[in-house]
C-alpha positions, 0 to 999 in steps of 0.5 A, a space after each residue: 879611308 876615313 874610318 878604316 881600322 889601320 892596317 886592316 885590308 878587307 880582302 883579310 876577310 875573304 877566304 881565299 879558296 872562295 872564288 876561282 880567280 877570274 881570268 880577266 872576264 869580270 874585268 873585261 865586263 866590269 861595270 862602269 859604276 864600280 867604285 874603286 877598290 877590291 870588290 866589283 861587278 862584272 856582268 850580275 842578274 838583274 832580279 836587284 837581290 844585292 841590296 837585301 844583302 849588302 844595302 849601303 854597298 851595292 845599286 842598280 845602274 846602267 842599261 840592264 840595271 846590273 848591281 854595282 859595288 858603289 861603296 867598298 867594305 871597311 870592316 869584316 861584317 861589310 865584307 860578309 854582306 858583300 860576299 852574301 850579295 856575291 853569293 845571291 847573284 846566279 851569274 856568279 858576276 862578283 870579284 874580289 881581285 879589285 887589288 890586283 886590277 885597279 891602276 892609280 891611273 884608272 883610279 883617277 879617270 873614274 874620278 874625272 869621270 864622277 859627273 857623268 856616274 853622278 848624273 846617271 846616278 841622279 837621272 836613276 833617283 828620279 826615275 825611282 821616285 816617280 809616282 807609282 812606283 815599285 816598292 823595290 824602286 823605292 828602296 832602290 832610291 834610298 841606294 841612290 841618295 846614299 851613293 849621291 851623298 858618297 860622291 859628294 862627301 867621303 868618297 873622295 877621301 876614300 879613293 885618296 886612301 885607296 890611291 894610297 894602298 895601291 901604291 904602298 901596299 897597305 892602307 895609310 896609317 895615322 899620319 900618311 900624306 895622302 896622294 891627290 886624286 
């Protein structure tokens, strides 16, 4: 990842007896706006709380309007606002098992995917920046032109990275050629 300290997984951050192990649920409903990596949503409320928490982290999307990861943790403050997001949701819809469950090949069918995520996401802006809007929708909006900016700059980069990491078992270190995505 662009500016991820070498050698830091974020995971490193999560204590481990802090959520039981999802038995494949979360992963079964995880929700297809997910960026990839070791933290997602499954099925989350819908009172649009994740952002208080972790607001370059996590939107709003799809046909409920449950939270999504759309950017995943570089450092260990980011972590904490993840978990404080998690800890918010009373469907108990957040994972940290991203590691174990993302495939290179899934990786790259989310990134085929992009246009569709990317219009979704644009078609959300719009609706969050029509006149009259609620203020949360507002704020919402501001999500929704990080995470456009995201797909059009550093994310690619990124899911390179974590590409990396899912086959090597580490993040790249100065210098790793980076698999294509």
């Amino acid at each position: 990842m662009t500016d991820i300290p070498r050698r830091w997984d974020p995971m490193s951050s999560v204590p481990s007896d802090l959520f039981i192990p999802d038995d494949g649920t979360k992963w079964a409903e995880k929700h297809w706006l997910n960026v990839p990596g070791p933290v997602y949503t499954g099925q989350t409320d819908t009172c649009w709380t994740g952002r208080y928490c972790a607001p370059r982290h996590v939107l709003y999307g799809g046909e409920f309007y449950n939270e999504f990861v759309y950017r995943q943790p570089k450092s260990p403050a980011e972590v904490e606002a993840l978990l404080a997001a998690a800890n918010e949701d009373p469907f108990d819809g957040y994972a940290f098992d991203g590691d174990s469950r993302w495939t290179p090949i899934a990786v790259h069918a989310w990134w085929l995917d992009r246009r569709r995520v990317e219009q979704h996401v644009a078609d959300l802006l719009a609706e969050w920046t029509a006149e009259e809007v609620h203020p949360q929708e507002a704020e919402a909006a501001e999500g929704a032109r990080d995470f456009l900016a995201y797909l059009a700059g550093d994310l690619e980069t990124d899911l390179r990275a974590y590409l990396f990491r899912l086959e090597s078992g580490r993040y790249p270190d100065k210098g790793d050629r980076l698999p294509n995505l």
